[in-house]
Every structure is written in C-alpha cells, then in structure tokens.
C-alpha positions, 0 to 999 in steps of 0.5 A: 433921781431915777433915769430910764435910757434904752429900757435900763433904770438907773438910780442916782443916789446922793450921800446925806451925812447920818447924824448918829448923836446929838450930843458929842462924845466925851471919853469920860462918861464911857463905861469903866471896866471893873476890877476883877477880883484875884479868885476870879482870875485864871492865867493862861498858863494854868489854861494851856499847861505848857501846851500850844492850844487845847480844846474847851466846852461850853455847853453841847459846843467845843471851842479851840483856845491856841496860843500863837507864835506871836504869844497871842490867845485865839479861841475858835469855834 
C-alpha cells in the first residue's frame, strides 16, 4: 500500500512468510563429512612450533593463523 500525506510517500509493507523448502529437512540426508586420511593430517603443534601465531602464504596473499588464550585458532587476512 502506499500512502501520500503532506508531500511524503509512505509505504506500508506486510510480511508474507518465504517458504524456502518444500520438503522437510531430515538431518539424515545432509552431507557427511569424510574421513581424512592420517598423511593428510597436519597438528597445530607442527604449525605453531610453540609459538602463539605465525604468518602463512598462499599465493600473492599473507594470512595470520594466532592461537588465543582461550586455545582457540584465528587465521586472518
């Protein structure tokens, strides 16, 4: 709906609900992660070498992989 008072427009929306599937979900048919095999495993640890974060490239582009107080990994631009 629009509306015209004193010179202003005003448009009035209404919310329909967006149906975004038609079937229902089941958790079962979603992807499975695959198992990667041990060779292609690198540990954080061999990353980091004791260190708290350090710098890796890929490509032309630098990256900031950091390991935070809270033992968590950050990579960064």
């Amino acid at each position: 709906m629009i509306y015209i008072a004193n010179r202003l427009e005003i448009t009035i929306m209404t919310a329909q609900p967006v149906l975004l599937r038609s079937e229902p979900v089941n958790l079962r048919d979603r992807a499975i992660a695959r198992a990667v095999p041990a060779e292609d495993l690198i540990s954080s640890e061999a990353l980091l070498k004791g260190r708290r974060e350090v710098l890796i490239q890929h490509g032309d582009r630098i990256y900031r992989l950091r390991n935070t107080s809270n033992d968590k990994l950050i990579l960064t631009k």
